[in-house]
Structures are given as C-alpha cells and as structure tokens.
N, C-alpha and C positions, 0 to 999 in steps of 0.2 A: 663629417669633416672631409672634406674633397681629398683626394690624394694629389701631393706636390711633386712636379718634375724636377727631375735630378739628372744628371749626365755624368755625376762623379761613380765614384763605389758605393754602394749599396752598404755596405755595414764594411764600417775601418773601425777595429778594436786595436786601440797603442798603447801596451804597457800597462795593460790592462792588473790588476791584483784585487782580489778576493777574498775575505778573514769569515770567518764563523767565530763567534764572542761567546764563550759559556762563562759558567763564574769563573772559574778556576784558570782561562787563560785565553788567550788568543790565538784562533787555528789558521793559521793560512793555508787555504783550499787551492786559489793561483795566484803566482807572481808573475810581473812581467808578461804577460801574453798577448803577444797579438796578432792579429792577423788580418786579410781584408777578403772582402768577398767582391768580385765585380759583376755588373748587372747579368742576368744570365746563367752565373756563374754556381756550379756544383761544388764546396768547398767539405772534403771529406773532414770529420773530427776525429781520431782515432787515439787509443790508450786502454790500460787495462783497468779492473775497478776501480775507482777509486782519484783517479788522477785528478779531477776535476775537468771532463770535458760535460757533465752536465751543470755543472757550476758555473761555465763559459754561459751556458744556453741561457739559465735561470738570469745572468747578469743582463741579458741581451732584453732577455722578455722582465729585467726590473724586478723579477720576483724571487728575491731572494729570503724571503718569512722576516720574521723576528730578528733571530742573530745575524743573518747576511749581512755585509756590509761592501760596497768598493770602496778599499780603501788608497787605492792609486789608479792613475791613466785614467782614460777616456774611452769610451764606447761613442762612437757615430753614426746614427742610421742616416742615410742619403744627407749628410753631411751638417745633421742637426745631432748636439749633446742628449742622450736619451739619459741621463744621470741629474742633468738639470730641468727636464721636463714635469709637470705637476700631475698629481694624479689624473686630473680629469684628459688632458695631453695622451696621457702613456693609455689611459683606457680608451680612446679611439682608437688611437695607434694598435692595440692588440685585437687582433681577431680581422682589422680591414687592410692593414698595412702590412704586420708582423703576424703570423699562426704560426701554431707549433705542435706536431703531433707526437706524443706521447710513446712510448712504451707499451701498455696495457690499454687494450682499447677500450675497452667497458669501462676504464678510469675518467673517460673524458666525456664516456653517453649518458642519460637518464632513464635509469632504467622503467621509469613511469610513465616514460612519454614515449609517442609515437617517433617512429625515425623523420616523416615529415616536415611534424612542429617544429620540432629540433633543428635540422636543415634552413627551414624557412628562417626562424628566428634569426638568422644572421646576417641575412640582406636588410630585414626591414630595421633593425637594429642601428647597423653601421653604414647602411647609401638610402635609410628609409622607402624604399620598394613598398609596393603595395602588396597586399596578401597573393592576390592572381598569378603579378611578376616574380613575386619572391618564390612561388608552386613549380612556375613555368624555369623559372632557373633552376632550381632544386632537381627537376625531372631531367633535367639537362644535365646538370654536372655526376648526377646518379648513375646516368647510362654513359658517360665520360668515364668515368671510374668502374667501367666495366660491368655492370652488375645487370641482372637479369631481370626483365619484369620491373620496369623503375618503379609501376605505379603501386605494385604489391609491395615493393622494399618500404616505398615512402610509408606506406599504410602496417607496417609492421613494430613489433616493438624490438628493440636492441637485443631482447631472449632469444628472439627466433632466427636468428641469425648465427651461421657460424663465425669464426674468432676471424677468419679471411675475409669476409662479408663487413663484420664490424669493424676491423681495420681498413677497410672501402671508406667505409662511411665519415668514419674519421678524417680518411685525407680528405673527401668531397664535403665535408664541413669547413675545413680549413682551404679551401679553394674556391669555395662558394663567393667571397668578394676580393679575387685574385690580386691575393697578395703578393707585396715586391720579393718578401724575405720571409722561405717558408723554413720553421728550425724540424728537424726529423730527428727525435733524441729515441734509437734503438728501435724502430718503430717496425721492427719483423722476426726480434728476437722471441715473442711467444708462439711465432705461427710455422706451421710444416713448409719445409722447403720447398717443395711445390708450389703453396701460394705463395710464401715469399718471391719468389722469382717473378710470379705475375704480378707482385705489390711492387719489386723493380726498376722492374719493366714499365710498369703504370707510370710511377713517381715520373722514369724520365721523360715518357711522351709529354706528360703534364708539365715539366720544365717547359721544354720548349713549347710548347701550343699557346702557354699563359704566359710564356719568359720570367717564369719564376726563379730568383734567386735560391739557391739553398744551403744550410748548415746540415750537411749530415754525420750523426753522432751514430759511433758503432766499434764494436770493437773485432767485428771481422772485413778484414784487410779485403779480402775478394770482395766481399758489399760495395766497398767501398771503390775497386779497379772496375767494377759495372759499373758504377752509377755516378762517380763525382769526374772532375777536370782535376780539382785540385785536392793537395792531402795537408794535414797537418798533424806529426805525432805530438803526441801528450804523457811525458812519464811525470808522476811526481808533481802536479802544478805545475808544470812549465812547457810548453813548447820546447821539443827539440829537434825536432826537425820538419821544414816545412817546402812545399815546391810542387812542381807540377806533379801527376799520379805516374806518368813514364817518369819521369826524372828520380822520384824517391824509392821507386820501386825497384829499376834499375842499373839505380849508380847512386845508392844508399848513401849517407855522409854522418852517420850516428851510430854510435856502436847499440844501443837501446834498437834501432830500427834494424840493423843485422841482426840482432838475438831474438827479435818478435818473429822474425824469416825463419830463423833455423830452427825455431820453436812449433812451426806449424806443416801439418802434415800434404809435403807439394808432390805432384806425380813426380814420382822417379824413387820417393822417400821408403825405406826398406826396414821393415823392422829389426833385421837381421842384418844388412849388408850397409845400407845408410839409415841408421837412428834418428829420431829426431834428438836435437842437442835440450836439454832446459834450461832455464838462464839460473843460476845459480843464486842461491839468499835469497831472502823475501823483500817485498813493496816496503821505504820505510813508511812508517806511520808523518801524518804530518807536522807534530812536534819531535820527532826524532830523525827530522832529515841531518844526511851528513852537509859538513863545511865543502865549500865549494860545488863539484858536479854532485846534482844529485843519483843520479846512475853509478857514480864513482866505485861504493863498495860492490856493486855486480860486473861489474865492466871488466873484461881480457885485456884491455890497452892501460887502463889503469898507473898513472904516474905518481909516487908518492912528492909530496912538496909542490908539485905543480897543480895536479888535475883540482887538489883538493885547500889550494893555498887563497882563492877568490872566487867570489862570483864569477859565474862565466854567462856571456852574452852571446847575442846570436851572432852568427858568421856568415858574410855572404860566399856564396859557394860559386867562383869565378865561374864564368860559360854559360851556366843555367839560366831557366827564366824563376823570376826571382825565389830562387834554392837557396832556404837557412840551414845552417846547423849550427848548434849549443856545446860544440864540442872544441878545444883548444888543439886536438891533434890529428884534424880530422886531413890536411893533404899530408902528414908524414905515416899514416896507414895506408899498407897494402887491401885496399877492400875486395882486391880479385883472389886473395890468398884462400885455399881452402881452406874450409875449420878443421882439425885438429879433431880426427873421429876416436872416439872411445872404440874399445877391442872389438872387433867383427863377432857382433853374436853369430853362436852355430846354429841353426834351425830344429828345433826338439823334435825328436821323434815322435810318431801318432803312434799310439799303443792301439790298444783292443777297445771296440766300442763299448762305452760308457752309457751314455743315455740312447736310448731308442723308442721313438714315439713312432705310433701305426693308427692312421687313421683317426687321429682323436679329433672330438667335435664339443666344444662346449656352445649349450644355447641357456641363454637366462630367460626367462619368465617376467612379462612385466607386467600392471595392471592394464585396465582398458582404458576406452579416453572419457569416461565421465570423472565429475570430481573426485567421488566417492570411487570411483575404481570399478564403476560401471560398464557393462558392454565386455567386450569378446578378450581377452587375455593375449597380448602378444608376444611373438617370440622373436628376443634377438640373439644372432646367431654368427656367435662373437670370432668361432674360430670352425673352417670346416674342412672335415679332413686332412687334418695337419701328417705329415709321413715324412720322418725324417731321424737322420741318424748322427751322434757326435761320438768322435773319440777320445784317449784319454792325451792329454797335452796340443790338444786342437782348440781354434776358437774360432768358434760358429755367431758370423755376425746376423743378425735378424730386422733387416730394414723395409720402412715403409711408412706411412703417411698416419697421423694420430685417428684412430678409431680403425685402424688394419686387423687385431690382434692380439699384435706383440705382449702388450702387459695381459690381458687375459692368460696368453700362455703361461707367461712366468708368471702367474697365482695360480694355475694347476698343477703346474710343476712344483712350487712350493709348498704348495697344500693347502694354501686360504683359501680355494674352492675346486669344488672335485667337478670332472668330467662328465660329459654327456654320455659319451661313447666315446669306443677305443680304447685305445693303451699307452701308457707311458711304461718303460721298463728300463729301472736302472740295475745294473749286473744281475738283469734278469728277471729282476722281481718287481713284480706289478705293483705301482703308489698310486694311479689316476683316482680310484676312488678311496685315498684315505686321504681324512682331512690330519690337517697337523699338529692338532691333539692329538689324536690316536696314534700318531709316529714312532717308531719308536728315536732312541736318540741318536745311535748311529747315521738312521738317514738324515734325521735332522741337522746333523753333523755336517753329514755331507754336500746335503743339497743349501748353499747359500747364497743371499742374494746383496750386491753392493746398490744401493737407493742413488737414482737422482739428484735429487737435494741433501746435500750432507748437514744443510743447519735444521732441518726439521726427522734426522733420524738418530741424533745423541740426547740423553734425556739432560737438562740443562742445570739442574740440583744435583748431579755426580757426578767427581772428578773421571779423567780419562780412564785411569789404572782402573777404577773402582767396575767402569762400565764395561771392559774387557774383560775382568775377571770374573764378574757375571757369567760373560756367556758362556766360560768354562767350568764354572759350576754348573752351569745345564748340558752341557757337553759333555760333563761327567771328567773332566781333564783334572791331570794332577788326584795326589791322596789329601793332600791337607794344603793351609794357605798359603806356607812358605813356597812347596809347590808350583803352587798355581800364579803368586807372586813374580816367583823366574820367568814361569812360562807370558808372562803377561810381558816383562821387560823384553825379552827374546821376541815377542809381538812387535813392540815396541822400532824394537831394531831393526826387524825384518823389513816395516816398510818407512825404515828411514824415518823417526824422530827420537830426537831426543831422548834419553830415559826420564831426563827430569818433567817430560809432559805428563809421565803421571800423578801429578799432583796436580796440574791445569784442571781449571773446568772449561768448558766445550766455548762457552763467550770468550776465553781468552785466547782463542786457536782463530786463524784465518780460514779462508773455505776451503783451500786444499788442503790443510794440517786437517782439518776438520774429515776430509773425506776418505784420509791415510787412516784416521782410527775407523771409520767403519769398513776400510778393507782389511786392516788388524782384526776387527771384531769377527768378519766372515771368514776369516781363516783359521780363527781361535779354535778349531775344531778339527784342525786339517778337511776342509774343507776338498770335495775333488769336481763340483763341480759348482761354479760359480755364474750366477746369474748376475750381469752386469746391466744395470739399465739407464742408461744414456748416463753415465757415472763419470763423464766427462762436463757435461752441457751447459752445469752452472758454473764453472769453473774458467779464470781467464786464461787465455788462449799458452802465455808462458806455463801454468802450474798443468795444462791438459797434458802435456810433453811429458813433466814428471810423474803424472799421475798414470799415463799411459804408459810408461817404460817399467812402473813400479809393479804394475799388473802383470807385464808381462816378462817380468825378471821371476817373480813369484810363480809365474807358472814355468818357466822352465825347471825351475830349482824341483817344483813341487809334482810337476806333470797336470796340472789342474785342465779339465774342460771348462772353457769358459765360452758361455752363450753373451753374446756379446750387442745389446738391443740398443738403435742409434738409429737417427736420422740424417748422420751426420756421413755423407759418405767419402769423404776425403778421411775422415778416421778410420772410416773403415777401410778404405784400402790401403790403409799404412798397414793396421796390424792383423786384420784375419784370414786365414786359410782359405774358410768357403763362409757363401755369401746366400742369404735366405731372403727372396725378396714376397712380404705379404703383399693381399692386397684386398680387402673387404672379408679378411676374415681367412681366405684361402693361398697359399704358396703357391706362387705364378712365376719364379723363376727359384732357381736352386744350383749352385755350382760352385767350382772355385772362385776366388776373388777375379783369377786373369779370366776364365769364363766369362765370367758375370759381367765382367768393365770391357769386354769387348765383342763387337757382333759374333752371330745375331745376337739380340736382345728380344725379351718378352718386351712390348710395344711398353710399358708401364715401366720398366728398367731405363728404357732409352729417353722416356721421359723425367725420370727421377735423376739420371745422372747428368742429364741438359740444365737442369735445375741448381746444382753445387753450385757455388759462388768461387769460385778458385785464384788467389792469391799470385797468379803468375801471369804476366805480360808475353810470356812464346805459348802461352795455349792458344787454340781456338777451339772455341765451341759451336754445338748447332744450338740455334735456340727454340726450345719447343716447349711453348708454356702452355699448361694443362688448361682447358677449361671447367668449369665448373667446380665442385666440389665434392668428395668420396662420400657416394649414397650410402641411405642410414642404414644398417645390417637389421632391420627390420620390416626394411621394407626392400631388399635390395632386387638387382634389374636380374630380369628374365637370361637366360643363355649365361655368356661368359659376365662376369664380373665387372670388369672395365672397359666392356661395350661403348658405354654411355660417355666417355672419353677418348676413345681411341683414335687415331688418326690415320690408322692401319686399316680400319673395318671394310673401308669401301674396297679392298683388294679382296676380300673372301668373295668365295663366288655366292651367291643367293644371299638366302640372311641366317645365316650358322650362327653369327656371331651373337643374334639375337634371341636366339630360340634353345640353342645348344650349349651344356657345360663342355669346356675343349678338354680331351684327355691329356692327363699328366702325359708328357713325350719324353722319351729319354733321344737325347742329341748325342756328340762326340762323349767318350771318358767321361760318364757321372751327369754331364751336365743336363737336369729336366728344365722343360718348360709347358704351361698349360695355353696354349695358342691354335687357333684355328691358319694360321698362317702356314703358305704352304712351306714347301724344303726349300722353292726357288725364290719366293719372298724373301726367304732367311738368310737364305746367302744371298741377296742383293742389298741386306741392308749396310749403311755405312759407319765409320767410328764417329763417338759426338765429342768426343775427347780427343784435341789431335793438338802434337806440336807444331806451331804455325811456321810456317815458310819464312826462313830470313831473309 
C-alpha cells in the first residue's frame, strides 16, 4: 500500500475509552482520553502500572485480543478512523505505516531465525523490495542503529546477542519501512542504564533523520525530559494532565503530577534532611474508582462535596501551549508552596564494622565449547579481588552494569555458593566457605537478603502470617505459636501493613504490599545485615518512596547494615553513605556517596552517572554514551578492565592501560580508585552532574 500524505496531525485520539469484558462485568481500562501527536512530534505517555497507557497503545495498533473493546471517541491516524478500518486495511497499516516496539525484546524476535531473514522480511512484505534491496537496506539501518559488524549481526541469531543489541534490532525492524508513527511502550526498562542511554539517544537521532512521529510509554519522568517534546500524565484511565515537557515539568497544574515529583529521588533529595514524600493509599483498582476525581482519596487539596460531586474534565491551562489539567482547583493552589516535610531524620550513627571482605575471588567453572562439553573447561571469573568493608547502621550501595558482580557477591555472602579465595568476615568469623546448609542459625538469621521481584519470592498457596511465621520457626524465634504469632503481627507493624493482611494470600497484595512482607520476612530474625537487591526496580516510581523510607526507618530503629545492590543511581544518592562502584567483576571506584558523585571520577563512574535519566529541567548533564558492551568475564581484556571503553585511555602515556592491572589507589578520606590516570588528569576532570545556569 503506498503511504498517503497528510499535513494534518499524525494520530488525534478524542475522547477516546477502553472496556476489558469478562463474564462477571465491564472493566474500564480508559475514559475519555485524548491527545494528539504532530508530525515529528515526541509525545511522552507517562503513569504508574496499571493506568492504562498501554491500553492507549494496543487501541492505536487495534490490538486489543478478545475482551478489548473502544467503547467511545475516535482514534485518527493522519486523519483516517483506524476503528473503522478492515482488517486487511489495519494489516498494511502495521509494520509500514504504524510499528511499535515492545518491552521485552526477545518477545518480538524469532528465536529460530537468523536476525537478517527477519530484517529483510519487512520491506519485501510491506513496499515489496527485492531480496538484494531488502539486504542492502537491512545493512543500512543495522549500522544506523548503531551496531558493530552489520554483516556478522545480520548473519547471527537473536541468542547471540546481548539484551542492548536485541533491543537495536528491534527498533532497526521497526524502522526498516520508516514509519510515520513509531509507538515505544517501555522499551529500556529491561536493559542497564548504560545501554539505555545509547537506546536514548539512538531513538532521538532516528526521530529526526526519518521524521518519525512518536508515542513513548514509560513510567520514568527523566526518559521521558530526554527524549519527548511533549508529556501526557496518566492516573487511573484518564489523562490528567497534558502539555508541553517544560510546561508540565515546571509549572505542574495536577496535584497527581506534584506527588509523582516529590515521590522520586531529585539531586538535592536527603534522606535525613529532605525525605522523599510517598503519595499516600494505593492505585484504586478499576471497578472501585471513586465518584468524581479519580486522584481524589490520595490528593492534599482534596474538596469534600466538590472534588468528588462530578465528572471532571480537562481544563485548559491559560498562557501555555496547549496545557490540560483534570483538576477543578487547579488556579486556587499555591503550587510554589513547599510541601509540608515530615520530622528531620537524625543521621544513625556507624557503629563497629560488621561485614569485612579481603580479597575475595569467586570463579565458576564451565564446560568447553563442544556439545557434549568437549575441549578445554573455562573459567569465568565473576568476582576479583573484592576488599571492602561495612558498618553497623551504614548502607553500602554496590553499582554497576548487569554481569559486573554484584549478585554473585550477594550468593557468597548468603551462602548459595562458596568462594574461590579470600575472606568474608562477619564479627569476625570467617563464612566464605560455608554453604548455607551447614550455617548455623544465628548467621542465617543474620545475614538476609530482600529479592528484586517481590511476586516471584512469596510462596502463592500460603497466607501472609503463615509465610512469616516460617521463617521464625527457622530462626528459632519465639517458644511456642502464640509466640511467634505476636512476633509475626509486630512484623506486620513494623513495615507498615495492616494486621489484618495476615490472613491475605500473596495474589491479593499489590507489588509493594507484596515487597513489605518479604522485608517483614528478612527481618523476622532481627536480621543485622541485609542484602538488598534492586528491591526497588519492579516497583512504581510512588510505592519506591515508601518502600525506600521503610527500609530505612527500620534500619535506624534497628542499626542494620544494609548492602544496598542498584543500577539505579539517583536511589542511590538519595539513601547511601558509601558507594561501590563494580565493574567486570572488580571494584574500580569505592567512596562516599559525595566522593563518588563528584570528581575525579574512575572514567566508568563518569560514564555510569552521565547515563541516569534525571527528572529535572535545571540540571545539565555531559553526555557520554558508552560504546560497546561489558566484555564476557571469561574472556575478559588484557590490563585494566574497561580499557576497551574508556575515553580516558588515550591520556596514559604508552599502553598501561592495555597491558597493566591499575593499583587499587587511595585518593583523599577513604576514597580508592583502580586507574592508570595520573593525579593531574584527576583533578582536571569536570562535574557531569551540574545545576544549569538560569
């Protein structure tokens, strides 16, 4: 089908509403929502789970399954009804006209086929190309998309490929017959911050180069101040507030969009001095929305009789370019008023040190490369010479790029797998080689760890109580049940739910209720030191707030050391002391938080913090996006570690950096770094973090 010129908007969705049908009743997913996208134009989608801004998307690309339905308004792509299109219509339309890239890359490749075939199929498909043309384009938009070696990519399968690589692939699929309107529903939430940055940065060159339209869905606000023009928040099904990305970011006009702000952690934000706020109550579900605003029972402004008496509709917001908000009292708020700060935490003291690891090295063993496990046995070598030290009511953050590490540590530390070499010593006493059978229960007690995914670490056949009081029968806590029952409620209390959730089973809890009992569960033991790992990550950006305040209200009370394992480093500079930066296995920077986040930087820090996506309009950033990708710890580079990336290298004098491992260096107060860079390198390097000039 040729594609039709248009001069209007590119997708105008009016009043748009979306129902899910099961037997038992009618779900509206969105009401009312619209919005328009203009040619060119980067139109952000933002909200926390659940709101329906992928619902928007599925409505756009028609694919709403079985139960989906529009059941009001209109969708318009360049100014044709895609609602009244016939399938045969809407299937050219997708893929030449409309692409949409996914979430999960691997969900949208074959894993049977080569990345070429693949590629190619979509010219000769949708503009009929010839095999040759369809190749020649394919190699093109490959090396477009960044990627190394087109002709090896082409000729490879979707396996061999890292998760940054596969996410290439996917947008260079979906760009392959340059689309007017390309949808991005979440499409960097699986990948390390590093690549994300370079996926970015990618997406926007390829805006403008092809003048691709875009929707991008996301529910981090900084994603969204790099990469779009325009915002649109999402609570609950509805738009509530919409406008340019300076205008809503701003001179906010929804108290939903003020509480997603004060909820997330921006430079300045003090764990002790300025808290983040959480927004209070939970998402309602979509048959239990309240009458009138649906934000109403979470909202500070909150009117009885009014907020909650009608429908409320969008507002335009005088001055701006075309700024809504869904709010009835939005010019009688002061929105320049501070919030309303809870009591100034004190700062806990650091006791005596807790954990002390010296030198430890874990390497795994894997077969060779025949099928059969033929040929020479290699080694990967996950973690090396790890030397570092935590105290008691300190939290030691441990950041770095996925395959650095970090989780190997925290399974030797736990004891799911014992050490190479070295030492782990907690008050002294040596654990690296016992596994966590042989433990006794004290340490086990002691040493615990809160899980990434909270819906894949509660067993889903026993209630809350049931599963907490477990672990204090293995803790040996309490004499008998009545006992261990108190101690389970006081669990219960400590991180903030209800008593009556012990009788919940785990499906009837949302993710962060979900993630309060497995820090209930690791502390069931008086736990002292707690292995936290990215215990935020799956969680929307309002419950991380409370999830994070909760951890660290509990460790004051408690004194707990908490290792604290994140890729996320705007959390991490809200809440930790000192800052452990891996990186292929070995610690290449080590210091306080204010060290760490500001020069010099080990060349890998400076990259990794250029990388955050940060939610404020007075920042400026350097931008410095990594190339390549973190070589395999089995085969890793000759000399330093991050040679083969660094942008630093060419300043050593000869080739140190290639040949030579850098000595651990102790700089000012505590702070090391592993760097061939000289002293006067160091201090010339600049901050990449800076509030911008008004």
């Amino acid at each position: 089908m040729a594609k039709w010129d248009y001069d209007g908007p590119i997708l105008e969705i009016d009043s748009l509403s979306i129902s899910f049908f099961t037997r038992l009743r009618e779900i509206p997913a969105v009401m009312d929502f619209s919005c328009v996208v203009q040619p060119g134009e980067a139109m952000g989608l933002v909200g926390e789970s659940g709101c329906g801004k992928s619902t928007v998307a599925l409505g756009v690309m028609q694919d709403l399954g079985v139960n989906g339905k529009v059941v009001g308004g209109s969708i318009k792509f360049k100014g044709r009804e895609l609602t009244e299109m016939s399938d045969e219509e809407l299937r050219d339309l997708r893929g030449s006209e409309i692409a949409m890239i996914y979430q999960e890359p691997m969900a949208s490749l074959n894993p049977a086929m080569k990345i070429g075939k693949q590629l190619i199929e979509v010219p000769m498909i949708h503009e009929g190309a010839s095999k040759k043309e369809a190749w020649d384009l394919a190699l093109q938009v490959v090396a477009d998309v960044g990627l190394p070696d087109p002709e090896r990519i082409m000729k490879s399968f979707p396996h061999q490929l890292s998760g940054g690589q596969q996410q290439r692939i996917v947008i260079a699929m979906a760009l392959m017959s340059k689309p007017s309107l390309l949808i991005l529903d979440e499409p960097t939430t699986a990948l390390d911050v590093t690549v994300e940055a370079g996926i970015v940065e990618l997406v926007k060159e390829l805006g403008k180069k092809y003048g691709t339209s875009m929707l991008f869905i996301s529910h981090n606000l900084g994603l969204v101040l790099e990469t779009c023009d325009r915002i649109c928040v999402m609570y609950s099904g509805e738009a509530v507030e919409t406008g340019s990305v300076a205008d809503v970011f701003d001179k906010m006009q929804h108290p939903y969009t003020q509480a997603l702000f004060r909820s997330i952690p921006l430079p300045g934000a003090d764990k002790n001095a300025r808290p983040l706020i959480a927004i209070p109550g939970n998402f309602p579900l979509p048959h239990e929305r309240p009458p009138g605003c649906n934000f109403g029972p979470r909202c500070d402004y909150f009117e009885e009789g009014r907020c909650n008496a009608q429908d409320i509709s969008m507002h335009t917001v005088p001055g701006d370019d075309r700024h809504a908000t869904r709010c009835l009292k939005f010019q009688e708020i002061d929105w320049d008023e501070p919030p309303i700060l809870s009591d100034k935490k004190e700062k806990s003291d650091m006791g005596d040190v807790v954990v002390k690891v010296d030198q430890l090295k874990k390497y795994y063993e894997i077969g060779g490369k025949g099928m059969f496990g033929g040929g020479q046995p290699r080694v990967v070598k996950a973690n090396e010479t790890l030397s570092f030290e935590a105290r008691e009511g300190e939290t030691l953050a441990i950041v770095g790029e996925s395959g650095c590490g970090k989780s190997t540590f925290a399974k030797v530390l736990m004891g799911l797998e014992t050490a190479t070499e070295g030492q782990i010593l907690i008050d002294n006493k040596s654990i690296q080689d016992i596994p966590i059978e042989s433990r006794d229960t004290k340490t086990i007690a002691d040493v615990q760890m809160v899980f990434q995914n909270p819906f894949d670490t509660l067993n889903p056949s026993m209630t809350v109580g049931r599963q907490i009081i477990r672990a204090l029968e293995i803790f040996g806590v309490g004499k008998n049940t009545a006992e261990r029952r108190d101690r389970m409620l006081q669990l219960l209390d400590l991180v903030k739910l209800p008593r009556a959730f012990a009788n919940r089973m785990p499906r009837q809890l949302s993710g962060g209720q979900k993630q309060r009992v497995g820090i209930a569960r690791a502390f069931a033991g008086d736990a002292r030191i707690v292995v936290a790992d990215e215990p935020v990550s799956a969680l929307d950006v309002s419950v991380q707030a409370a999830v994070t305040d909760l951890l660290m209200e509990i460790q004051r009370e408690h004194k707990t050391t908490l290792l604290f394992i994140s890729h996320d480093l705007s959390i991490v500079r809200y809440l930790s002391d000192r800052v452990m930066v891996m990186y292929l296995g070995h610690v290449v920077e080590l210091g306080t938080t204010a060290q760490v986040f500001s020069p010099p930087y080990h060349p890998y820090t400076e990259a990794l913090l250029s990388a955050v996506p940060i939610a404020d309009t007075k920042i400026s950033k350097k931008r410095i996006v990594l190339e390549g990708d973190v070589p395999s710890a089995v085969n890793p580079p000759p000399g330093c570690p991050f040679q083969t990336r660094c942008r630093w290298k060419t300043r050593v004098d000869g080739n140190l950096c290639e040949t030579e491992m850098p000595p651990m260096r102790a700089l000012a107060d505590g702070h090391q770094m592993k760097c061939h860079l000289s002293d006067k390198e160091l201090s010339e390097m600049e901050p990449v973090i800076e509030l911008a000039a008004e």
